[in-house]
Legacy VTK file of the C-alpha trace (Angstrom):
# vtk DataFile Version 3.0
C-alpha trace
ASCII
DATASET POLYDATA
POINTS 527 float
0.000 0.000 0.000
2.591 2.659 0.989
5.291 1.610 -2.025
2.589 1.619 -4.451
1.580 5.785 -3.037
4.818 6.953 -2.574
6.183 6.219 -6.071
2.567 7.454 -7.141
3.186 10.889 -5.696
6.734 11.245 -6.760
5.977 10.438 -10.402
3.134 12.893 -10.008
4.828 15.707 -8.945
7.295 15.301 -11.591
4.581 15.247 -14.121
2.051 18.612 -13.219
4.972 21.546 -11.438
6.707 22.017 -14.065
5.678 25.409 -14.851
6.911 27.965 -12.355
4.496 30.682 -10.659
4.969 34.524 -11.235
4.250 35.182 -7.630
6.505 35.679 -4.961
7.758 32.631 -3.246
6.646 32.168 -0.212
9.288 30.722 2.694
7.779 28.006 4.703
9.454 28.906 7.800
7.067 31.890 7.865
3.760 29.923 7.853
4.662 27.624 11.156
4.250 27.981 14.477
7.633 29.181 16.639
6.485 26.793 19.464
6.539 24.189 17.120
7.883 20.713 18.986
9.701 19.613 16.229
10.820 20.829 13.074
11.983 19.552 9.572
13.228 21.558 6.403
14.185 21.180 2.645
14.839 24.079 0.351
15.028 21.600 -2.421
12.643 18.421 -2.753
14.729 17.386 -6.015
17.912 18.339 -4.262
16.891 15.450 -1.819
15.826 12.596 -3.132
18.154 12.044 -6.000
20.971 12.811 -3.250
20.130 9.499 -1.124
18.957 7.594 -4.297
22.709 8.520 -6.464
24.902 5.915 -4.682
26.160 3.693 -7.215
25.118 0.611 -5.501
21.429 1.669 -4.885
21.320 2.679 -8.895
22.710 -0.664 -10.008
19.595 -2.157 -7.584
17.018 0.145 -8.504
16.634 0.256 -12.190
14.005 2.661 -12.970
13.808 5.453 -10.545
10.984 8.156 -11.118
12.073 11.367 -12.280
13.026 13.503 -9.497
13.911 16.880 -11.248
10.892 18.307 -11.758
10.794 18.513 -8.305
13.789 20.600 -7.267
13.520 23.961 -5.641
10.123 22.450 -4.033
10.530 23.948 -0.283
8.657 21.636 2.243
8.738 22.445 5.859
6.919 20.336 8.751
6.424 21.223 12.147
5.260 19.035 15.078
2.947 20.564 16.983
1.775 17.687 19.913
1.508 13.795 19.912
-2.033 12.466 20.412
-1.790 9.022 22.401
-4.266 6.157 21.797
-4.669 3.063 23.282
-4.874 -0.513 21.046
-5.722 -3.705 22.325
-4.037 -6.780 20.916
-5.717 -10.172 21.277
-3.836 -11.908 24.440
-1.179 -9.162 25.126
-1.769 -5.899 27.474
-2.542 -2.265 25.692
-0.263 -1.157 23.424
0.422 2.388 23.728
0.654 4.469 19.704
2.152 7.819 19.793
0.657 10.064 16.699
2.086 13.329 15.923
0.154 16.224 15.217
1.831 17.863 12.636
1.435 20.890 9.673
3.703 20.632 6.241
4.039 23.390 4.105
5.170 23.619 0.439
6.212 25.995 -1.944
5.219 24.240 -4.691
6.150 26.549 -7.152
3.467 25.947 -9.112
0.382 27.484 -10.955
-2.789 27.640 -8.857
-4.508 25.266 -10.772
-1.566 22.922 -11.069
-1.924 23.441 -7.034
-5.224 22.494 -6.594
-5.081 19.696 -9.141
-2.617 17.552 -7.173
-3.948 18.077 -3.633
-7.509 17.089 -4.720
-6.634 14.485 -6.922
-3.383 12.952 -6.353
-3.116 13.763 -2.615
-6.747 12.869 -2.141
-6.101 9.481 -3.800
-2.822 9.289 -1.533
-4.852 9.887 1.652
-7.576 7.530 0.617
-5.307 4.550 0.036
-3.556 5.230 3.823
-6.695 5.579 5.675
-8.084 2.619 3.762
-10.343 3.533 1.377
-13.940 5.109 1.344
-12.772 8.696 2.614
-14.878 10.946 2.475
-14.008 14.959 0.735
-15.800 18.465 1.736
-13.996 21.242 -0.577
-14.600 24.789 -0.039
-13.504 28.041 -0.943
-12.410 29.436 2.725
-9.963 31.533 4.201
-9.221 33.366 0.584
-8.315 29.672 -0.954
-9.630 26.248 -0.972
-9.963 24.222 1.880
-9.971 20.341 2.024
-11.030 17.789 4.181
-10.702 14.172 4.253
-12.285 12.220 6.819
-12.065 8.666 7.031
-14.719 5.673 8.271
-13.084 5.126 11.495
-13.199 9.397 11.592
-9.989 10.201 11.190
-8.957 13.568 9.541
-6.662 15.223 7.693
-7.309 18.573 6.011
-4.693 20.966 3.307
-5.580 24.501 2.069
-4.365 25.595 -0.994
-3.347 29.616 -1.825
-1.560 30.631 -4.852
1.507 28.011 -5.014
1.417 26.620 -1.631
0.136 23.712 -0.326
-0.531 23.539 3.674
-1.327 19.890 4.968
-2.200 18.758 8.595
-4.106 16.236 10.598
-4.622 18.600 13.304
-7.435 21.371 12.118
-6.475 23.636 14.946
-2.769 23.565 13.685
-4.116 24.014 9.950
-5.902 27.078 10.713
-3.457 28.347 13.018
-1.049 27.481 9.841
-3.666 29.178 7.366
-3.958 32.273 9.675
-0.203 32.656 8.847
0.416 32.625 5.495
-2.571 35.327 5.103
-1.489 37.626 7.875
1.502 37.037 9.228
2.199 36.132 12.907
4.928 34.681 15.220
6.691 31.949 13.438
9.515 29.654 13.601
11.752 31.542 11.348
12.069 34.067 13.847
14.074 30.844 15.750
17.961 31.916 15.366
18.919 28.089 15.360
16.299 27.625 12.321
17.386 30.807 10.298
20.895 29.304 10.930
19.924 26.811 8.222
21.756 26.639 5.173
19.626 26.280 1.866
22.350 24.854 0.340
22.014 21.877 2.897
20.184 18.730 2.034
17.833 18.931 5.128
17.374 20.403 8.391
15.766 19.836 11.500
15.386 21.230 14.868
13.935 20.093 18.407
12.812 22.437 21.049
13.013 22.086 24.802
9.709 21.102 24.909
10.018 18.480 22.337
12.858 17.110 23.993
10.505 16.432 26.947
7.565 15.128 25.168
10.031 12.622 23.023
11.648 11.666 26.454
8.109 10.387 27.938
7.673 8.879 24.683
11.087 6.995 24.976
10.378 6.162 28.060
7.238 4.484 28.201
8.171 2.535 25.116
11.789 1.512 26.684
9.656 0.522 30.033
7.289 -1.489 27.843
9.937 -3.267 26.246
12.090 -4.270 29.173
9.867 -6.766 30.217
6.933 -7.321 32.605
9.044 -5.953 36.241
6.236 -2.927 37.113
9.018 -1.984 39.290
11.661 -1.761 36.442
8.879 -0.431 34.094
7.717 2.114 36.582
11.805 3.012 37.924
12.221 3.654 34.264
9.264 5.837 32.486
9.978 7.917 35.624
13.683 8.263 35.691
14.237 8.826 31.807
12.277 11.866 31.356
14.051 13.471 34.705
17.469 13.085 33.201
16.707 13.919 29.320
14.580 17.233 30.843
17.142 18.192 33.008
20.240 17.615 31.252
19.200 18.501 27.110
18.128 21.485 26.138
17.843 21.473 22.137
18.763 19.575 19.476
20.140 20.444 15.494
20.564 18.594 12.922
21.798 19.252 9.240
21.927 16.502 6.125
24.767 16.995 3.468
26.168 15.036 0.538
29.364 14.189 0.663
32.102 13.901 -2.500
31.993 10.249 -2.136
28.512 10.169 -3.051
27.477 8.957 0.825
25.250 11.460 3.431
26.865 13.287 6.019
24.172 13.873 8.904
25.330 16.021 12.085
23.415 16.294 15.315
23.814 19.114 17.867
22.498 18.121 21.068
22.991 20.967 23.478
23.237 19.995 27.193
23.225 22.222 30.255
26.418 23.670 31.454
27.359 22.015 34.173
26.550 18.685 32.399
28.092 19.467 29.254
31.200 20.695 31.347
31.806 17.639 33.263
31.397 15.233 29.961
33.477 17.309 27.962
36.523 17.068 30.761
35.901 12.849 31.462
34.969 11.708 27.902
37.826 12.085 25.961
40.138 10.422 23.763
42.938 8.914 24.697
46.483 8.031 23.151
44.836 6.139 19.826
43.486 3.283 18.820
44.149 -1.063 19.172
44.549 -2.856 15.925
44.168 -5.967 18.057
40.745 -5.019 18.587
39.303 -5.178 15.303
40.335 -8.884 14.936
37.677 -10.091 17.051
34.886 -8.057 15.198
32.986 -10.198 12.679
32.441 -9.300 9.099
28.730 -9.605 9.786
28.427 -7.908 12.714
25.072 -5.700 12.717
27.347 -2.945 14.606
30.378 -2.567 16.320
31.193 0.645 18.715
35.215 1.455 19.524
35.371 3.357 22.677
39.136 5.038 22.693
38.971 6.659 25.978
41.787 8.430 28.039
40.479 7.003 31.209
37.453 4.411 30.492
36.545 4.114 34.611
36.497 8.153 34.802
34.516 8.163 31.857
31.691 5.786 33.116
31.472 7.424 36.565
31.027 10.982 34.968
27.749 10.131 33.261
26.622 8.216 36.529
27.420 10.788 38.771
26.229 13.412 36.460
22.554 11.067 35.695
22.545 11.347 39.835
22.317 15.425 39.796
19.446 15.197 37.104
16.987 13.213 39.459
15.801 13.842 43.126
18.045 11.895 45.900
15.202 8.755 46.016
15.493 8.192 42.217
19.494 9.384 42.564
20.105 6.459 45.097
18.346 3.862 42.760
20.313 4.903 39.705
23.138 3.850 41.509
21.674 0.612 42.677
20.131 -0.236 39.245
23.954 1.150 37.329
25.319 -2.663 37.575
22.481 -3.489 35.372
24.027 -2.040 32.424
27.148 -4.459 32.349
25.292 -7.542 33.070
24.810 -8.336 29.131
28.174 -8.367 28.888
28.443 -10.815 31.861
29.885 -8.503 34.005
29.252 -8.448 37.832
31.479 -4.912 38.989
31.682 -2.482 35.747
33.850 -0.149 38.033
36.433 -2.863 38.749
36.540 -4.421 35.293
37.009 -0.837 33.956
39.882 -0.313 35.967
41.585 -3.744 35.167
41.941 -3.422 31.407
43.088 -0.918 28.833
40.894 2.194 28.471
40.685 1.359 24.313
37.512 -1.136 24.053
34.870 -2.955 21.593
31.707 -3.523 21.857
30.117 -5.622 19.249
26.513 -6.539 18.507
25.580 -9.135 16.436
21.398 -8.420 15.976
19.168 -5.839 15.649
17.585 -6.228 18.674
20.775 -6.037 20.629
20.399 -9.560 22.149
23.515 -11.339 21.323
26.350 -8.612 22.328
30.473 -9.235 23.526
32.834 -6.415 24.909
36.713 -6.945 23.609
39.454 -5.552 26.204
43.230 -6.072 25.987
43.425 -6.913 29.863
46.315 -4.981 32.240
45.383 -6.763 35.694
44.053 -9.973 35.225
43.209 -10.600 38.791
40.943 -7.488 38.771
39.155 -8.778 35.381
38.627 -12.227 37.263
37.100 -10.410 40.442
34.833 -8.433 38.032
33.090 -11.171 35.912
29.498 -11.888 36.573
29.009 -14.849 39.730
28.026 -17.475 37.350
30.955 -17.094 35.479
34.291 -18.298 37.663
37.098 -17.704 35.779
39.444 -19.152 38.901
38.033 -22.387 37.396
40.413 -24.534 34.874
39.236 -23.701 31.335
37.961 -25.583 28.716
40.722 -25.071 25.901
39.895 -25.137 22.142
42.215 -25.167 19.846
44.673 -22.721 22.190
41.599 -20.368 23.283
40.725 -20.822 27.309
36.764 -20.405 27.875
34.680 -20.624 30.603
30.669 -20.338 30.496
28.420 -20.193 33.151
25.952 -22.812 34.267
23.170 -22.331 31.928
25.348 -21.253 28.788
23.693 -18.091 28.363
26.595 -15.811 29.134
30.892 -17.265 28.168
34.189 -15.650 28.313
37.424 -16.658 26.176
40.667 -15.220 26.928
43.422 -14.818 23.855
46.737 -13.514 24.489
45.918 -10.633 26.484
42.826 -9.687 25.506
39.011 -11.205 27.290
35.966 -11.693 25.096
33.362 -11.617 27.138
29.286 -11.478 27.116
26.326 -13.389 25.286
27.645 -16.865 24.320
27.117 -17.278 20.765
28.451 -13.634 20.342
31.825 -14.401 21.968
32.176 -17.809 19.935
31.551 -14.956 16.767
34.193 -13.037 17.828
37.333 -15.861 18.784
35.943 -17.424 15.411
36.694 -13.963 13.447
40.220 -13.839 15.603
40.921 -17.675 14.753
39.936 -17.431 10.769
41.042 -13.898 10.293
37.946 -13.010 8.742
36.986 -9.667 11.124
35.179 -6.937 9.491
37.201 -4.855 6.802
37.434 -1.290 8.067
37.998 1.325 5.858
39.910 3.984 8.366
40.495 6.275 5.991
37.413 6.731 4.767
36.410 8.509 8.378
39.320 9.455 10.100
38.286 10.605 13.359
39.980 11.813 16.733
36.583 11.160 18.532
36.609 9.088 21.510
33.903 6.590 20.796
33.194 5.632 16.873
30.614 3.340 15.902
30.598 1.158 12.543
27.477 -0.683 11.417
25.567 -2.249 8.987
21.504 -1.574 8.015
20.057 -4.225 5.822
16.647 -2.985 5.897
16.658 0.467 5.122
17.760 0.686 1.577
15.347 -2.340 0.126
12.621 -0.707 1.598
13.460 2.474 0.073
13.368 0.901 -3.281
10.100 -0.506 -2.554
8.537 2.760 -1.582
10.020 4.596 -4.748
9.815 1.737 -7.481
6.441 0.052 -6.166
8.614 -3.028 -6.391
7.621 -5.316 -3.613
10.767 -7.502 -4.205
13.482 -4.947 -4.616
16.160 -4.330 -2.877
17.582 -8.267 -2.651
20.405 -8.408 -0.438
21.015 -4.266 -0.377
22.962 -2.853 2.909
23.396 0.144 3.853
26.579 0.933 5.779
27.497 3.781 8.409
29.783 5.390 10.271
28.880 7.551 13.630
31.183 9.533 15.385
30.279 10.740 19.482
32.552 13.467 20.975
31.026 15.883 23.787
32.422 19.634 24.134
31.106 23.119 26.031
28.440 23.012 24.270
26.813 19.241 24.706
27.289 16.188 22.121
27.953 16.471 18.619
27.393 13.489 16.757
28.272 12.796 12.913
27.099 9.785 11.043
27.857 8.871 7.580
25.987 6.703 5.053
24.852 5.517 2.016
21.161 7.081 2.293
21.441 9.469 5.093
18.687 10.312 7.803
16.619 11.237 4.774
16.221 7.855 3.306
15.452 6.523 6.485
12.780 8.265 7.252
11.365 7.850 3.620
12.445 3.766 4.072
10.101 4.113 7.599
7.107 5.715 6.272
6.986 3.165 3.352
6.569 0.013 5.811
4.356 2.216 7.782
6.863 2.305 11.161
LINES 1 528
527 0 1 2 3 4 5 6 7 8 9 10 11 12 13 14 15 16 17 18 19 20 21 22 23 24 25 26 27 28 29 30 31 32 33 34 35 36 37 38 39 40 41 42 43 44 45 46 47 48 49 50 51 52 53 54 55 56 57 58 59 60 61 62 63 64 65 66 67 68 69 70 71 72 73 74 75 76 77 78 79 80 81 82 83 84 85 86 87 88 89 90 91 92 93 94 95 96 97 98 99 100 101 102 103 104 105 106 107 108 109 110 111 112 113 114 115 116 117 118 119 120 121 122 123 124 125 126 127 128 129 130 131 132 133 134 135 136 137 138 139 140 141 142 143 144 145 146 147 148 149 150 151 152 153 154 155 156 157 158 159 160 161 162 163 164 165 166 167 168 169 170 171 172 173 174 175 176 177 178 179 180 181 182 183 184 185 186 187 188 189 190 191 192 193 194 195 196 197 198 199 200 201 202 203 204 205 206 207 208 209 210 211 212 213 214 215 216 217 218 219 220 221 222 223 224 225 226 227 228 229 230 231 232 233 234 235 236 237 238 239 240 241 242 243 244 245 246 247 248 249 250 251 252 253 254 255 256 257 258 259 260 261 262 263 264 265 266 267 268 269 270 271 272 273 274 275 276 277 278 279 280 281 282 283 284 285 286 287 288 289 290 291 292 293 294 295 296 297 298 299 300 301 302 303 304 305 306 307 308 309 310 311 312 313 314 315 316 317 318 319 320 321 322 323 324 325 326 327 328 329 330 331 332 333 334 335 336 337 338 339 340 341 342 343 344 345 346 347 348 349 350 351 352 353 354 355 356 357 358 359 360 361 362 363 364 365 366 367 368 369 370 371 372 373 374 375 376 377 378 379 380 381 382 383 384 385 386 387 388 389 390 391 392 393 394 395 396 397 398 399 400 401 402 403 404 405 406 407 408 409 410 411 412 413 414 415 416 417 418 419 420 421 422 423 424 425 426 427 428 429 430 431 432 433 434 435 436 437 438 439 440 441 442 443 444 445 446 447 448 449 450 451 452 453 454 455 456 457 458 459 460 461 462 463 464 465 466 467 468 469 470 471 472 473 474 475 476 477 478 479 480 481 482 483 484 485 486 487 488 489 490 491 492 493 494 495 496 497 498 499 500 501 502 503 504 505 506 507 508 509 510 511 512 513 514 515 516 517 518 519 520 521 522 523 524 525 526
């Protein structure tokens, strides 16, 4: 259903604006709210899509790609203006919780009027129809100086656009539509007037910004849904929807980001997360990088690893008792005190008992590999410097005073139920889920560890992550061909670099189709 639209729009739009307006532009910015939650820019629609659909690989897959020029120098801006939270029962499960945002887009089409009007009544109408599954229902009217839709579904939902001279306003919220509508006729306090947002750079790919507010409301949302998902403790559940929010609220205050295409043909995307001084401070002294990197390291990471994270600190036990003590100050003393208690948590994946004392008994450089999605089977590598402490730190189940089993030169142990082993090799300790570990000695024994292409993202940042997303790129293919079966065996790969200065965390990721693909890949399978 969503493929089969979204290639229907874009090959739409390429057919009916290609005849420009006489009219002034007008600049999107201007015609949302400045207490928008959350907001996302283009200055160039085109611009956009051909940048995450031009990698060489993704071509060679595609085939036939609709034609994406007619579309450039289409501005589309969308703000979020509140999440609306429903309730869905699910036949023997509990109430699952679905966030909806309440949003307003804007675009400068460019356009005639009539061109305009055509393609929100027909081609957006049809759009709308096939997402809210059929039978919707259309009122048109001239309103407001322009014409005024609204689409209302059989199960009542809503979504509304007016159209005025070249641009196109769309919503599902009629109170933001009007609010929207109000603007573009007469003016009024909008997000442009936002210094981070007039920051933007046209000649960027995309933008996006994130208020205080929206921080908070995403935190709850985070929350609950990391609550739900770590199982069916109310105690956990309840520790965590209420500690989350405290320490996000507290601690962020905004967020940036900014989209660019790179030389190589890949997407740069940069976040800004701001943080409050005194948190930003303290992280920007503790989390640092150290001397430089260990080769040795990379031999334990599988080639098909779904992500692997180097942490190259100067002082890895520092580094880990900054954030907790810093987490502490963001929460009142009862939640403070069981932080700490719940902090040992964290490590026990990794099948380790005392993080603080393992921390302090190997090398500062580490690796953390995961070998899912889901994050289920995951091993930390460590080039040991006082074994003793290393034995004292491992999780109770797993003894490593104990005489080994030996394989082939490797000493393992595993604890009593296999779930969680540990293999020691030379000086370095594998250690965490069991078939993770056996991953990682196998990639050391074979030599067959992940290529990594250092130069490619040279880096000084203390913790780099390398990865691999197999899903993304096929279903961007669907979602722009109609294909159902493209994309075969299609992966996008990425690069993310973490550092933290004065100002809060800056984080830079690089890939084949960018933040802007994945959102496209996401709204095609209907995430």
């Amino acid at each position: 259903m969503w493929p089969k639209s979204v290639a229907m729009l874009c090959l739409v739009l390429a057919a009916i604006f290609t005849s420009a307006c006489g009219s002034k532009p007008t600049d999107p910015r201007t015609v949302l709210p400045a207490d928008s939650l959350l907001y996302l820019e283009t200055a160039d629609l085109g611009r956009a899509l051909k940048a995450v659909t031009s990698g060489p690989e993704f071509q060679r897959r595609a085939g036939s790609l609709p034609n994406f020029s007619a579309m450039d120098g289409i501005s589309l801006s969308i703000a979020v203006t509140g999440f609306q939270t429903t309730e869905e029962p699910l036949p023997d499960q509990n109430l699952v919780l679905n966030f909806k945002p309440r949003f307003v887009a804007v675009a400068e089409t460019n356009a005639w009027n009539f061109q305009a009007l055509s393609f929100t009544e027909n081609q957006l109408g049809g759009f709308i129809n096939e997402v809210y599954g059929g039978e919707v229902g259309l009122v048109s009217e001239e309103k407001y100086g322009g014409r005024y839709f609204t689409w209302t579904a059989v199960d009542g939902r809503k979504a509304f656009a007016f159209v005025l001279g070249s641009v196109i306003i769309l919503g599902n919220d009629e109170p933001g539509m009007e609010n929207s509508v109000n603007m573009l006729r007469d003016g009024g306090d909008s997000i442009a007037s936002n210094p981070k947002v007039s920051a933007f750079s046209r000649d960027s790919l995309a933008s996006g910004y994130v208020s205080k507010d929206g921080v908070a409301q995403l935190a709850n949302i985070a929350a609950v849904s990391f609550a739900i998902d770590s199982g069916e403790n109310a105690d956990a559940m309840g520790f965590v929807a209420q500690v989350m929010p405290q320490i996000v609220r507290n601690s962020v205050t905004e967020a940036v980001w900014v989209s660019r295409k790179l030389p190589d043909e890949r997407v740069e995307d940069v976040y800004d997360v701001s943080l409050a001084p005194d948190t930003a401070g303290v992280l920007a002294e503790t989390i640092t990088a150290g001397s430089g990197t260990d080769p040795g390291l990379k031999r334990f990471v599988p080639a098909d690893a779904h992500s692997a994270t180097s942490y190259m600190l100067k002082d890895a036990r520092i580094a880990w008792r900054s954030v907790l003590l810093t987490t502490r100050t963001k929460v009142d003393d009862l939640y403070g005190n069981s932080l700490t208690a719940f902090s040992p948590a964290f490590f026990d994946p990794y099948g380790v008992g005392d993080g603080e004392v393992f921390l302090g008994s190997i090398e500062s450089t580490l690796q953390t590999v995961r070998m899912d999605p889901d994050g289920d089977e995951v091993a930390v590598i460590a080039r040991m410097k006082d074994r003793d402490g290393v034995r004292r730190s491992v999780a109770k189940g797993l003894d490593l005073s104990r005489p080994a089993a030996n394989t082939n030169g490797i000493d393992m142990w595993r604890t009593a139920d296999g779930e969680i082993s540990a293999a020691i090799v030379g000086d370095y300790i594998v250690i965490g889920e069991s078939a993770a570990v056996g991953k990682c000695v196998e990639a050391h024994k074979n030599n067959s560890a992940a290529a990594t292409d250092d130069a490619a993202f040279e880096s000084s940042a203390p913790i780099i992550t390398r990865g691999r997303d197999p899903d993304s790129g096929p279903a961007l293919l669907r979602a722009l061909t109609g294909d159902r079966n493209a994309g075969g065996e299609l992966v996008q790969g990425y690069s993310i670099e973490s550092r933290f200065d004065r100002n809060g965390l800056r984080r830079r990721t690089v890939s084949d189709l960018g933040l802007i693909g994945v959102i496209t890949a996401m709204a095609a399978s209907g995430s």
